[in-house]
Structures are given as C-alpha cells and as structure tokens.
TIROVO-16735 format. One line per field, with one value per residue: residue number from 0; x negated, y, z negated of N, C-alpha, C, O in turn. Coordinates in nm, 2 decimals. Atoms other than C-alpha are relative to their C-alpha. Layout:
pos = (NUM, ...)
n_x = (X, ...)
n_y = (Y, ...)
n_z = (Z, ...)
ca_x = (X, ...)
ca_y = (Y, ...)
ca_z = (Z, ...)
c_x = (X, ...)
c_y = (Y, ...)
c_z = (Z, ...)
o_x = (X, ...)
o_y = (Y, ...)
o_z = (Z, ...)
END
This chain:
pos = (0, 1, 2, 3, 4, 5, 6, 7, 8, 9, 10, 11, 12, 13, 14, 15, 16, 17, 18, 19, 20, 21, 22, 23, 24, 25, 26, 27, 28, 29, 30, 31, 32, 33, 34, 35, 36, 37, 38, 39, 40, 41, 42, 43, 44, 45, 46, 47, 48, 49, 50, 51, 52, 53, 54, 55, 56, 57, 58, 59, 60, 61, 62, 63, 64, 65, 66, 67, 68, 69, 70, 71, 72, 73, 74, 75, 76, 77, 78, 79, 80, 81, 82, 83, 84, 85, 86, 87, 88, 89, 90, 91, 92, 93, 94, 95, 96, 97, 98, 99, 100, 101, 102, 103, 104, 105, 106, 107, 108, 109, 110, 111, 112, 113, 114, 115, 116, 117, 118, 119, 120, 121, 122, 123, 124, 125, 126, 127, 128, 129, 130, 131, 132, 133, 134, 135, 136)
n_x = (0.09, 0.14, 0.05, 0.19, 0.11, 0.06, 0.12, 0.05, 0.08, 0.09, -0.10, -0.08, -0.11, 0.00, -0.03, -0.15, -0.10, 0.05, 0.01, 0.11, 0.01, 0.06, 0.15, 0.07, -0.01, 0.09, 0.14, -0.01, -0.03, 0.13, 0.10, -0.05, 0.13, 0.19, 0.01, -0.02, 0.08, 0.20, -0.01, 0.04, 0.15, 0.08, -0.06, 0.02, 0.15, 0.02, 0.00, 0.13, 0.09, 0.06, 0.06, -0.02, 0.05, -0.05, -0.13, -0.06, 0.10, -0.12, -0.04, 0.10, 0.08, -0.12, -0.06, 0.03, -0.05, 0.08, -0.14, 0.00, 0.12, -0.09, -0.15, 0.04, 0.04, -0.11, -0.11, 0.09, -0.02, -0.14, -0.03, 0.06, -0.05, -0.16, 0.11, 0.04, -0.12, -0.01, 0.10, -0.05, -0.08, 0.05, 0.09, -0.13, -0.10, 0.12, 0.00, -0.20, -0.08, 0.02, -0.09, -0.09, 0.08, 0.02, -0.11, -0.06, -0.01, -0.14, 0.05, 0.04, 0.13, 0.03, -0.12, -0.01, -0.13, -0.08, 0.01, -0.14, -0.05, -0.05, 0.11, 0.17, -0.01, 0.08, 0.14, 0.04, 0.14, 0.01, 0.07, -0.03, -0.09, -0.07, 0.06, 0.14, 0.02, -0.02, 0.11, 0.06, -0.03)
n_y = (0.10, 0.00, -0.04, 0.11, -0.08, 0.00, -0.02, -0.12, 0.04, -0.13, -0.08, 0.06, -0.05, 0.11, 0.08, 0.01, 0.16, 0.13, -0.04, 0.08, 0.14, 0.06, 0.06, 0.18, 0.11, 0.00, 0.12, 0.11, 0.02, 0.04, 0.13, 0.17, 0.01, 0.05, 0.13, 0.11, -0.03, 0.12, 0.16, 0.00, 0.00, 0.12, 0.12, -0.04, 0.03, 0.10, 0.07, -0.05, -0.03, 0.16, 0.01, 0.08, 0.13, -0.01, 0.05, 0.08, 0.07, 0.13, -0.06, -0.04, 0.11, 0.09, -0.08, 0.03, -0.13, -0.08, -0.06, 0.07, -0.08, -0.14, -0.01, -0.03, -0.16, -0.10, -0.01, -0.13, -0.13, -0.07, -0.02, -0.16, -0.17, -0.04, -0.03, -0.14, -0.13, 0.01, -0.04, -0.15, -0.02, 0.02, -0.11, -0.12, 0.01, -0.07, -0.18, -0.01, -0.02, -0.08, -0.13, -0.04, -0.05, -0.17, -0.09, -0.13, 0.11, 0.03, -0.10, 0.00, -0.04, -0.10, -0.14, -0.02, -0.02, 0.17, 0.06, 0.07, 0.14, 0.13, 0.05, 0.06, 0.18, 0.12, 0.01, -0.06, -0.03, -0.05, -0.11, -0.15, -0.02, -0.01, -0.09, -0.02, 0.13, -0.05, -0.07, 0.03, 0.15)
n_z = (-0.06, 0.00, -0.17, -0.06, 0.05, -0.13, 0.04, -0.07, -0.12, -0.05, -0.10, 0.04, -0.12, -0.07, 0.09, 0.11, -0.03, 0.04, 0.10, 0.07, 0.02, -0.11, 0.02, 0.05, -0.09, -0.04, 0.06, -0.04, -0.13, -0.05, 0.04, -0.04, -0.21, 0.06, 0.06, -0.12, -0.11, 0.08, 0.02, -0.16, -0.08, 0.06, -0.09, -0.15, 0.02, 0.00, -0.10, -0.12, 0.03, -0.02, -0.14, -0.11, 0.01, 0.13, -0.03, -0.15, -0.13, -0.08, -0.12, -0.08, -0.09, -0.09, -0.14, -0.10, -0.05, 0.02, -0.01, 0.12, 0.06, -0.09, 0.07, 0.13, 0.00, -0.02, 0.11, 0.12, -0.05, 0.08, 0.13, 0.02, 0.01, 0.10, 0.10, -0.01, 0.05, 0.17, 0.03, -0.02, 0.15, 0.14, -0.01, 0.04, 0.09, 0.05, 0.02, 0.05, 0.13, 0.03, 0.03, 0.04, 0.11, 0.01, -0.07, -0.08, -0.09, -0.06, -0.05, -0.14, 0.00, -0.05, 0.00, 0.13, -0.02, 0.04, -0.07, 0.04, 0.07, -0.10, -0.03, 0.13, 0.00, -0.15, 0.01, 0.13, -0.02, -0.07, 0.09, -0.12, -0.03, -0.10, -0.07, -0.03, -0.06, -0.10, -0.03, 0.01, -0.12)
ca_x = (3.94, 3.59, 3.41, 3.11, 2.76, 2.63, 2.24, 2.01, 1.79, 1.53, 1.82, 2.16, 2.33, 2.23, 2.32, 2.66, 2.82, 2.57, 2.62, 2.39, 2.60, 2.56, 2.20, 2.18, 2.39, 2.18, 1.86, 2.01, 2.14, 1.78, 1.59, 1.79, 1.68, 1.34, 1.36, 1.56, 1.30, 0.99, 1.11, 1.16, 0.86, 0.66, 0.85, 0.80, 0.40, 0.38, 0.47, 0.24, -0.04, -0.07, -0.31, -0.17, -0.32, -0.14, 0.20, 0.40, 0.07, 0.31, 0.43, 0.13, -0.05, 0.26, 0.22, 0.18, 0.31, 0.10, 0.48, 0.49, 0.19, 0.35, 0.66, 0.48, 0.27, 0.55, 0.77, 0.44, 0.45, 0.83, 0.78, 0.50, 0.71, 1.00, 0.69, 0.59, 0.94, 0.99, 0.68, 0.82, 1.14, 0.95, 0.76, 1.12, 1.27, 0.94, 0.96, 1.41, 1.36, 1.07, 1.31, 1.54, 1.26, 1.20, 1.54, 1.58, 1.70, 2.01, 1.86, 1.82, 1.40, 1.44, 1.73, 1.73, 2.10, 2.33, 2.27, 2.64, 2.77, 2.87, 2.52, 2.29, 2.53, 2.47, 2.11, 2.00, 1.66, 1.70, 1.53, 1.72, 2.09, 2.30, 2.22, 1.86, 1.83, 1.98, 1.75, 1.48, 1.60)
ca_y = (1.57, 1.59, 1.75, 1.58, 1.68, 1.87, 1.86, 2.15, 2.11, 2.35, 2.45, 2.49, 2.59, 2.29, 2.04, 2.16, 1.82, 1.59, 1.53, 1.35, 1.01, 1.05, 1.07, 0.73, 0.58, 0.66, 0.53, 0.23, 0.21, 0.26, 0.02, -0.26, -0.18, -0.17, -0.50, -0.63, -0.52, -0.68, -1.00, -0.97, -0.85, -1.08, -1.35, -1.21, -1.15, -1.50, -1.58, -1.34, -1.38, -1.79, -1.88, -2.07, -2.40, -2.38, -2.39, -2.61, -2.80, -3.12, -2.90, -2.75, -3.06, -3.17, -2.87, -2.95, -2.61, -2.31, -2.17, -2.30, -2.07, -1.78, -1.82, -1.82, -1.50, -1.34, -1.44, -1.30, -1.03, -0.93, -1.03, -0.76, -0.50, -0.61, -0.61, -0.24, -0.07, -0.28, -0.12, 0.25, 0.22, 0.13, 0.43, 0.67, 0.47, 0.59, 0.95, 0.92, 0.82, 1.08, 1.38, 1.23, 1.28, 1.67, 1.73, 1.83, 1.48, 1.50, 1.81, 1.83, 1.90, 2.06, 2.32, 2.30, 2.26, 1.94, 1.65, 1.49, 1.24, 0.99, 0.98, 0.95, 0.62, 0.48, 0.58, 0.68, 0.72, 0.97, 1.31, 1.51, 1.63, 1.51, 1.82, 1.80, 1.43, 1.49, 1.75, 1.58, 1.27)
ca_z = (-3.36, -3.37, -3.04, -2.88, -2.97, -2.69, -2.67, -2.64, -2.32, -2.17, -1.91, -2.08, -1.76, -1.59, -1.88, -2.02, -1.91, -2.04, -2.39, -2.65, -2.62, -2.25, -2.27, -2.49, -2.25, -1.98, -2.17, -2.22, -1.89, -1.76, -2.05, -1.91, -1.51, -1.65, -1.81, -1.51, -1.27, -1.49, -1.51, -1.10, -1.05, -1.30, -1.06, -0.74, -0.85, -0.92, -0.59, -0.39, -0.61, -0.58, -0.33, -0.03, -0.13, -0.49, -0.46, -0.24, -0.16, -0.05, 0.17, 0.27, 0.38, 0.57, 0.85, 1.18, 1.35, 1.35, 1.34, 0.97, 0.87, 1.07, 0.83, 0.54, 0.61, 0.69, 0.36, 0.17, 0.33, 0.21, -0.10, -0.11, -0.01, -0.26, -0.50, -0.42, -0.39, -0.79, -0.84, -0.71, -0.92, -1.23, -1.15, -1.16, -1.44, -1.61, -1.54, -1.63, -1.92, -1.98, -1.87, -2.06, -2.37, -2.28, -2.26, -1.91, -1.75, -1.52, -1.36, -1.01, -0.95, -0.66, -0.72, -1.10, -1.04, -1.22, -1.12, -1.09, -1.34, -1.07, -0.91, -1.21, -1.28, -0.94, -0.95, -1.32, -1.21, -0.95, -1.01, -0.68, -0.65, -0.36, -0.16, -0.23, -0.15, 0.16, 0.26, 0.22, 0.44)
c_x = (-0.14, -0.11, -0.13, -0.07, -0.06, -0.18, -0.08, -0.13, -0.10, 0.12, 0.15, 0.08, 0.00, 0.07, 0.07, 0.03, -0.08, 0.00, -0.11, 0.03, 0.01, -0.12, -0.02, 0.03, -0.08, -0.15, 0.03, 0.03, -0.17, -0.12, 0.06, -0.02, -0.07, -0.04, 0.06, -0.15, -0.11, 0.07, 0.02, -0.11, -0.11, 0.04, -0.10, -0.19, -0.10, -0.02, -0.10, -0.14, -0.01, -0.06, 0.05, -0.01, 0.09, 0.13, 0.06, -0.13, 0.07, -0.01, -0.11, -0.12, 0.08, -0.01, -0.09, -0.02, -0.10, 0.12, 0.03, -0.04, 0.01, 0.13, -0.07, -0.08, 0.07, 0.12, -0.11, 0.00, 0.12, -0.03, -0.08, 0.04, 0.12, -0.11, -0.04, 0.11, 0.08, -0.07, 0.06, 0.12, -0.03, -0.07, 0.15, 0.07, -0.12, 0.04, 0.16, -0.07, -0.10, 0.04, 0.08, -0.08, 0.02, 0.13, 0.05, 0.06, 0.13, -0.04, -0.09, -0.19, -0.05, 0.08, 0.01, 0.14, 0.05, 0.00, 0.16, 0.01, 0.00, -0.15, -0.08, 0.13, -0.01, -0.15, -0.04, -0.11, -0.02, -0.06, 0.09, 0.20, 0.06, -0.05, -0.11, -0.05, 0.04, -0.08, -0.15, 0.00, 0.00)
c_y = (0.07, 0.03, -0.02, 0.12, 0.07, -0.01, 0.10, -0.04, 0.13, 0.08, -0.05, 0.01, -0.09, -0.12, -0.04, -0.14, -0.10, 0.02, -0.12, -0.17, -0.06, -0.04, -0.17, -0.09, -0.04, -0.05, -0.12, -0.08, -0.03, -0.08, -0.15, -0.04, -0.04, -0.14, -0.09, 0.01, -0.07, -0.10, -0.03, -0.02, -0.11, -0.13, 0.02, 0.00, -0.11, -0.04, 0.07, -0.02, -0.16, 0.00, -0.12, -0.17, -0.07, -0.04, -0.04, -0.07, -0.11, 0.05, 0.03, -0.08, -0.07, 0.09, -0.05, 0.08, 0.10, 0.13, 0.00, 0.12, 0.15, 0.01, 0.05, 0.13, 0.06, -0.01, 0.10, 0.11, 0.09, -0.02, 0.11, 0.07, -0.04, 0.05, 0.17, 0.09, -0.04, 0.11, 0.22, 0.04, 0.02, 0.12, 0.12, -0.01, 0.04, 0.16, 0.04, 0.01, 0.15, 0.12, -0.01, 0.04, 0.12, 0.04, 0.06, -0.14, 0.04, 0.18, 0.00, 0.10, 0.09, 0.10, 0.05, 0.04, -0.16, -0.07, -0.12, -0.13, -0.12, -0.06, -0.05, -0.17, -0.08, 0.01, 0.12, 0.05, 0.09, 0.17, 0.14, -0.02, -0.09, 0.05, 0.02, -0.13, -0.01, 0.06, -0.08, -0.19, -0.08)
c_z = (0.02, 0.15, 0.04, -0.02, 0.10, -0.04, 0.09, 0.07, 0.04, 0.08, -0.04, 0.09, 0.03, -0.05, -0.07, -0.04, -0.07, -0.15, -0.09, 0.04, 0.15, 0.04, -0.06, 0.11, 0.14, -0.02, 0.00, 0.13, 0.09, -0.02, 0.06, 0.16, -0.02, -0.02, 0.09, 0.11, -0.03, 0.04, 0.19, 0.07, -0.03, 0.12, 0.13, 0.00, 0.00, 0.11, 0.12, 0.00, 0.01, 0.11, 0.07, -0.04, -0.18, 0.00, 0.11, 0.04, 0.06, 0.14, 0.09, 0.08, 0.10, 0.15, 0.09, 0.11, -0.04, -0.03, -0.16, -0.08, 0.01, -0.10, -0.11, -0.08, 0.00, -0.12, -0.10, 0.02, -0.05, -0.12, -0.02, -0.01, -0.11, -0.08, -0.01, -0.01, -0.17, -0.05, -0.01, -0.12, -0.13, -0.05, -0.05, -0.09, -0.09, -0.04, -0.04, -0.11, -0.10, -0.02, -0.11, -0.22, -0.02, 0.00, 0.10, 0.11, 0.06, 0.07, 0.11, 0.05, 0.14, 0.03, -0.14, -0.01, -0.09, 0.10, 0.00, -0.06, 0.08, 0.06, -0.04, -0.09, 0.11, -0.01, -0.12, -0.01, 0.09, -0.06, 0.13, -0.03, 0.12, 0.13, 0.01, 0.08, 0.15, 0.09, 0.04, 0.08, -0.08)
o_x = (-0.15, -0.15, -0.23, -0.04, -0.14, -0.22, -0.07, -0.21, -0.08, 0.14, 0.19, 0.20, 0.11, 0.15, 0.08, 0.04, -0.01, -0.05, -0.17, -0.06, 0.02, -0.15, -0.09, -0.05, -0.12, -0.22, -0.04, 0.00, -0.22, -0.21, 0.01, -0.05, -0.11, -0.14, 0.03, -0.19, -0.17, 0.06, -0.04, -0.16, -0.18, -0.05, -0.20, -0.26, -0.21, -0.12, -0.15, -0.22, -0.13, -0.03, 0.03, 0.08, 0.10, 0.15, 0.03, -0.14, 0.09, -0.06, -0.13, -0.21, 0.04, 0.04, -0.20, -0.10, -0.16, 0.09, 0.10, 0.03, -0.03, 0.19, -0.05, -0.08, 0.05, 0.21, -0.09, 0.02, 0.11, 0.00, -0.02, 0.03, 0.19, -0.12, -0.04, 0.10, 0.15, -0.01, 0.05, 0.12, 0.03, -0.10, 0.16, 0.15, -0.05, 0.06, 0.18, -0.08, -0.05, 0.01, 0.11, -0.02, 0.07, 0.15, 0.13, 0.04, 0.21, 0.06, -0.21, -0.20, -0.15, 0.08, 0.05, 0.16, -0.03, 0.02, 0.17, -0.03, -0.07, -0.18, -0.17, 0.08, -0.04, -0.20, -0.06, -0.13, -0.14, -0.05, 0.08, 0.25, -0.04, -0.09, -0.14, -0.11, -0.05, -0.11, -0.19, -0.07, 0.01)
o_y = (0.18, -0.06, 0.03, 0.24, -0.01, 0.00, 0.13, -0.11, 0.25, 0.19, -0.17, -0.02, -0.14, -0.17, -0.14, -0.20, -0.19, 0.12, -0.21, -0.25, -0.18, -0.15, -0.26, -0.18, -0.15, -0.10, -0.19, -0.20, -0.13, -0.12, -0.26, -0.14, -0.16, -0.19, -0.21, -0.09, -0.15, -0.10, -0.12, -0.09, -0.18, -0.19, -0.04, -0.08, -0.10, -0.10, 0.02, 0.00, -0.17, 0.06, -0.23, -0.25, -0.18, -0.16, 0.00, -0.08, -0.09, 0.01, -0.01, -0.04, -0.16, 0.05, -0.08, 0.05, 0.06, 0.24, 0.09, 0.17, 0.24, 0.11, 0.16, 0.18, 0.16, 0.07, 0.19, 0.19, 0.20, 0.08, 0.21, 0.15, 0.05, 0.17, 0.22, 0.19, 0.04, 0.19, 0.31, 0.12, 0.10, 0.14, 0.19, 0.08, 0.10, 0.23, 0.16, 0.12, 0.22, 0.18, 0.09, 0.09, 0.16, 0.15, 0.16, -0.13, 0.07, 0.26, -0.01, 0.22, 0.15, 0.16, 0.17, 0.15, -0.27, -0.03, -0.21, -0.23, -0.22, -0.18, -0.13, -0.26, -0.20, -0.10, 0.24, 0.12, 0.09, 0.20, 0.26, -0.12, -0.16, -0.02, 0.08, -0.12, -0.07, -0.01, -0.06, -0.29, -0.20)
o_z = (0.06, 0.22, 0.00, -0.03, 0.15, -0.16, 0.21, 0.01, -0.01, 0.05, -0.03, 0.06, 0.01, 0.02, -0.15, -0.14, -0.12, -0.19, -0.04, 0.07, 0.18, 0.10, -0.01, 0.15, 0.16, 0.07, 0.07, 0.15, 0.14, 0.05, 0.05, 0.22, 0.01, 0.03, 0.10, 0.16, 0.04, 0.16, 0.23, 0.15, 0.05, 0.16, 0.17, 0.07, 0.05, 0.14, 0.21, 0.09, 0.04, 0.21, 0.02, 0.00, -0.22, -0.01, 0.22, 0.16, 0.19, 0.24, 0.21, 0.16, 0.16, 0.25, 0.06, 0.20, -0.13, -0.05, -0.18, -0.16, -0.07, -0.08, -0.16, -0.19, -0.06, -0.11, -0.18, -0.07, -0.10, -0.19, -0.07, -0.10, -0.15, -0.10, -0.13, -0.08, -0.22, -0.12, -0.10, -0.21, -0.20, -0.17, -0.15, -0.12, -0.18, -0.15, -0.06, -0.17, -0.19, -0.11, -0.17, -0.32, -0.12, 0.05, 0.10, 0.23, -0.03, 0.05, 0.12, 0.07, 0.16, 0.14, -0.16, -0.07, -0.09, 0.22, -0.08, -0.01, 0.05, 0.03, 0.00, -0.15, 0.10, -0.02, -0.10, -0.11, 0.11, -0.18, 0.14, -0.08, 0.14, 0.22, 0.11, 0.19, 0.21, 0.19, 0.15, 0.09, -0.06)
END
C-alpha cells in the first residue's frame, strides 16, 4: 500500500501529521467559509448600507412610536457588528490559506508547536494552539 505524501514545511517537527491531502482538504474547507461568509456579508451590507428611507419605506411612513426608530437603530447596529466580526474572519481565512501557501499552516504562532487536527477542523482559520489560545483569553 502506498503511504501518504507528507509535505515539506519550514518546520518539519511541527507538521509531521499534516500531510499534502490534509492541506487540500483544509483549503477547500476554508474556500467554502470564504465564499459562505461573502455572500453573508454582501447581504448583511446591503442591509446596513440602505438608507432608512429606502427599504421598508411602507413601513417607515407607518411609525408612530419613537420606540419603532429605537428598534431599528438598534437592529443596524448588530448587523454592523455581525458585518465586522464577517469582516475579521475573512481577514484569518486570508492569512490560513496564506500559511497554508508558505508551508507552515497548522502551526501554532505563538509556540511554533502543532496545531491539533481536531481544532483546525472546528476552526481552520485559527493561527494559535489550544494552550496558546487560552493564554491569551
């Protein structure tokens, strides 16, 4: 039988475990976040960036409440922050898939220790260990 390819990395101590056809899966794992996250955010953008008077006008000539107006600042308002922590991810699925260019992806940045199997498929974009993430609150 034929024995996986390993791939050569800046740090081969770190990296044993990961082998080439982990890497792909991992890229593809993270071009398909990416491409979920756009089309979110493109959404979500839509809806922060309309001005008040634009969408829902119906609605918006119908209020009577100053409670109304108070709701609606306050839903733009979340969408912003979903909009900004899209915005932060898009930013780490960015620099993933870059490590995973240089060869040093799955490599914990602040121990330069493995970064465990299990974690980088819950979060493929993460750049810390466990133990570092931790640390660091």
């Amino acid at each position: 039988m034929k024995a996986k390819k390993k791939t050569t990395i800046k740090s081969q101590r770190a990296q044993k475990e990961l082998t080439d056809k982990d890497l792909m899966r991992f890229e593809a794992q993270l071009l398909k976040l990416k491409q979920q996250i756009l089309k979110q955010k493109q959404y979500v953008d839509g809806i922060v960036l309309t001005p008040q008077g634009e969408a829902g006008a119906e609605v918006s000539s119908y209020r009577t409440h100053v409670a109304d107006v108070g709701n609606e600042v306050y839903q733009r308002e979340v969408i912003s922050q979903i909009s900004s922590y899209d915005a932060k991810i898009l930013r780490q699925i960015d620099e993933a898939l870059k490590r995973i260019r240089e060869k040093n992806y799955g490599i914990c940045v602040g121990c330069q220790k493995p970064i465990a199997k299990a974690r980088l498929k819950a979060l493929p974009y993460t750049d810390l260990c466990i133990e570092c993430s931790k640390k660091l609150g």
